[in-house]
C-alpha positions as CSV (number, residue, x, y, z in Angstrom):
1,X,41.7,-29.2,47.4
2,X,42.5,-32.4,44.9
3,X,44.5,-33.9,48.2
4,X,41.4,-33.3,50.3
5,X,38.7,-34.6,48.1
6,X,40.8,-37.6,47.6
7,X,41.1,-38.4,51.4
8,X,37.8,-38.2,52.2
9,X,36.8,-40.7,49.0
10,X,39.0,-42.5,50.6
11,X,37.7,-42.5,53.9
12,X,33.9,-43.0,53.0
13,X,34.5,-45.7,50.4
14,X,36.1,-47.9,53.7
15,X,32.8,-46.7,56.0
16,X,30.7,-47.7,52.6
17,X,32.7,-51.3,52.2
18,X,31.9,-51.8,55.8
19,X,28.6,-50.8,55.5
20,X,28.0,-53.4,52.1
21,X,30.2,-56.4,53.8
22,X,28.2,-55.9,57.3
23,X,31.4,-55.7,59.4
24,X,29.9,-52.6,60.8
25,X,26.3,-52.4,62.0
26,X,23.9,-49.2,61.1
27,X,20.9,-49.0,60.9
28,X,18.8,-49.4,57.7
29,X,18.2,-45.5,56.6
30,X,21.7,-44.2,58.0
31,X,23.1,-46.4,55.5
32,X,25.1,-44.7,52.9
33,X,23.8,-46.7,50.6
34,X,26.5,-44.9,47.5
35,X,27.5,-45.5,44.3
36,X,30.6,-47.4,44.1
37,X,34.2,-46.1,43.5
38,X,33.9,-47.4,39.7
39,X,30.9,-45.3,39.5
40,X,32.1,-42.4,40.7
41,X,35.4,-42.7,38.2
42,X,32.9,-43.0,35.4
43,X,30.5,-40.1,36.2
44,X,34.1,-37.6,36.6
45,X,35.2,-38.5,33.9
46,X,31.6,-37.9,31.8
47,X,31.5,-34.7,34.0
48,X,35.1,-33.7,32.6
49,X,34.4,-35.0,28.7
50,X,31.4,-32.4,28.8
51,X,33.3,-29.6,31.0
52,X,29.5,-29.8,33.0
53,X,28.5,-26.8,35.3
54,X,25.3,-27.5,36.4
55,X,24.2,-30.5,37.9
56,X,21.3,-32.1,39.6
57,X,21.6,-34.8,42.1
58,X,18.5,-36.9,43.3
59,X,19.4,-38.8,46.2
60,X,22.5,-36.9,48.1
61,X,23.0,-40.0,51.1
62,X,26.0,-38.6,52.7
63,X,27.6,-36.8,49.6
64,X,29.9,-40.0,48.7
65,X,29.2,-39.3,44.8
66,X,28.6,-35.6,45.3
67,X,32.2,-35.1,45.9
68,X,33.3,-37.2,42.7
69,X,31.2,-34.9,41.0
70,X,32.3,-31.6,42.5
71,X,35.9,-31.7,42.3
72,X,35.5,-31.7,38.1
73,X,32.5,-29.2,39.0
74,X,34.3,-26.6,41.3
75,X,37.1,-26.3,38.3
76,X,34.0,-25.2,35.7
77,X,32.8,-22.5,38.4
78,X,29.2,-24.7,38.6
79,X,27.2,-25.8,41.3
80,X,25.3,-29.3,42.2
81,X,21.6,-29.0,43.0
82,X,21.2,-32.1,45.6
83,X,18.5,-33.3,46.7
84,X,17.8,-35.8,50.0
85,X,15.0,-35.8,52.5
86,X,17.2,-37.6,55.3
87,X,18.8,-35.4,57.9
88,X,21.2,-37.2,59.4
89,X,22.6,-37.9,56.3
90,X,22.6,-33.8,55.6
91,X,24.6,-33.6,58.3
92,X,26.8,-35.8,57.6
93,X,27.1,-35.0,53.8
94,X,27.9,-31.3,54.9
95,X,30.6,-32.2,57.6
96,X,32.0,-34.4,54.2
97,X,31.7,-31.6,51.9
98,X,33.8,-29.2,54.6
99,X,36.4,-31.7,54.9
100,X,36.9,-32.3,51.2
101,X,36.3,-28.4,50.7
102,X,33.5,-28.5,48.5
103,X,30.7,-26.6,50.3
104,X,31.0,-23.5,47.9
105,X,30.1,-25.8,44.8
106,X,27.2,-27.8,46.4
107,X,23.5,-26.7,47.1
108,X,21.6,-29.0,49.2
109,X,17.9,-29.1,48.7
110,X,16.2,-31.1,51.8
111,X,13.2,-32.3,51.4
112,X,10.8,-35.2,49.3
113,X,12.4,-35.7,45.7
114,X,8.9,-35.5,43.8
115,X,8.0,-32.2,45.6
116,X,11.4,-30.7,44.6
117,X,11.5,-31.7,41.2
118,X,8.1,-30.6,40.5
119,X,8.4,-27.5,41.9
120,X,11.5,-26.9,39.5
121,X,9.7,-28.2,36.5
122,X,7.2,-25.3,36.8
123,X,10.3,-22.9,36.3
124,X,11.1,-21.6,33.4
125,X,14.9,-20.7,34.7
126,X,15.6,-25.0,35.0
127,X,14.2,-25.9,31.5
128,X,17.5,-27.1,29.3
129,X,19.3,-26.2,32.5
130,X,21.1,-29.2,33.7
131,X,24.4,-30.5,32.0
132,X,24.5,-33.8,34.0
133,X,22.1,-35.3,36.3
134,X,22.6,-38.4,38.6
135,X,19.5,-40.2,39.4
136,X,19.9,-42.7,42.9
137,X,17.1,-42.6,44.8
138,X,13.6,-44.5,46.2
139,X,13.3,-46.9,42.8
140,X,10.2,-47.1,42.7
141,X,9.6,-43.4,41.6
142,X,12.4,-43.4,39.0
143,X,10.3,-43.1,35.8
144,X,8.3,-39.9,37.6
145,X,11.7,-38.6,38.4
146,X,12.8,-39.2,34.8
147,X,10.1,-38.0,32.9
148,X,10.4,-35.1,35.6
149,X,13.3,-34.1,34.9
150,X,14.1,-34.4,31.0
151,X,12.8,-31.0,30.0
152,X,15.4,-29.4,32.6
153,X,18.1,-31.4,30.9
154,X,20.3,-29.6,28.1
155,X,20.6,-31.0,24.3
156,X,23.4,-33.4,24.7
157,X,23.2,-33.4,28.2
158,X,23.8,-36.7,30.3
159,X,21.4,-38.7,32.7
160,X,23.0,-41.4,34.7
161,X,20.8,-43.6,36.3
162,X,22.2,-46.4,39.1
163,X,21.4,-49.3,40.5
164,X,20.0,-50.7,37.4
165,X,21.4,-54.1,37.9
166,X,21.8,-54.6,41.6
167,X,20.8,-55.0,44.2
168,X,18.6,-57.8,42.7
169,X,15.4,-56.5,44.7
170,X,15.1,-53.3,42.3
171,X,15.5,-55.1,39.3
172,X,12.0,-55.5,38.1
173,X,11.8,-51.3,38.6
174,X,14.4,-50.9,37.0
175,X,13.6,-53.1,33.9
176,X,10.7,-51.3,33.5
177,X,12.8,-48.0,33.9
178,X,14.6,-49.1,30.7
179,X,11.7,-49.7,28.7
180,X,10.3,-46.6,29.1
181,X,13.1,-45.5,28.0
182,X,13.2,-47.2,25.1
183,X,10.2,-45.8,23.9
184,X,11.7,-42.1,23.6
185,X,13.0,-40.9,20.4
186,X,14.7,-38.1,22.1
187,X,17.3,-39.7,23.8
188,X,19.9,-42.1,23.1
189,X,20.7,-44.5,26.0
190,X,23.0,-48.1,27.0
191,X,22.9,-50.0,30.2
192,X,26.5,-50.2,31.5
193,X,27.6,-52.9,33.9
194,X,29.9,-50.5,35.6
195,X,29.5,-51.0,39.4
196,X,25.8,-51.4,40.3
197,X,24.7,-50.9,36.6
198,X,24.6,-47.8,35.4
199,X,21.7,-46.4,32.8
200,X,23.4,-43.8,30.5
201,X,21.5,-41.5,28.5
202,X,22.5,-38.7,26.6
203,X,19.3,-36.1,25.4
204,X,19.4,-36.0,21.4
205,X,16.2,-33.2,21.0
């Protein structure tokens, strides 16, 4: 499976350099739009320092950093919760997942991000559920899906949050992301300038 994964990383980090350098034309919202590969070497390893089995995903794109995450995921006998409202990129992200052979370890939730995770916060069974979490979707809801999610997160459990330094455009959002989390004495967090900045906080209480 480890050769498999690896190929189509590979594979989708050349479509995604394409994609960021505009030598290949798509169209806005079939854009992968993904973390980059320093990311995704940085949230495996996290995943593997914790031996995490249950994850939540908000903002799937076309599974890109789904598959970093399940190949150290799979191996703990977990799952990933994923969430993404596009889909073509569903679509696409489960022809990815059956090439890298990964299906069995992902669960893909389609629909709005807010409606999904608020439906889950009224359940008991997700409160201190998730091990990790990997927040990269619409900005401008990031707080909401923050404060949304912290109850379902474990004690000592890991939020990474990107983008938080580019693209430029989201950088007032995201400033304000980081001050609200500032304000919370229940979590510990730093703002790493690992690919496309990565916000990374660990739940204390």
């Amino acid at each position: 499976m480890i050769n498999s994964i690896s190929k189509v990383l590979d594979e989708l980090e050349i479509q995604s350099t394409l994609e960021k350098s505009r030598k290949k034309d798509v169209l806005h919202e079939d854009r992968m739009l993904a973390i980059t590969k320093e990311t995704g070497e940085l949230i495996n390893m996290i995943l593997r320092l914790k031996n995490a089995k249950n994850m939540l995903e908000v903002g799937m794109s076309t599974g890109y950093s789904t598959i970093w995450c399940a190949e150290v995921i799979a191996e703990q006998s977990g799952k990933i919760i994923t969430i993404e409202q596009n889909p073509s990129k569903i679509k696409r992200a489960k022809e990815n997942f059956q090439r890298a052979g990964v299906m069995d370890t992902v669960i893909i939730k389609e629909g709005l991000a807010m409606q999904i995770l608020t439906e889950f916060s009224l359940h008991q069974k997700y409160k201190d559920f998730f091990d990790f979490v990997l927040i990269d979707a619409d900005k401008e809801n990031v707080i909401e899906y923050f404060d949304l999610i912290f109850p379902m997160i474990s004690i000592g459990g890991v939020i990474v949050t990107d983008n938080m330094l580019y693209p430029e455009q989201f950088r007032q959002d995201m400033k304000k992301f980081s001050e609200h989390l500032k304000d919370n004495p229940k979590l510990h967090t730093i703002t790493s300038p690992i690919g496309n900045g990565e916000e990374i906080t660990i739940k204390l209480k």
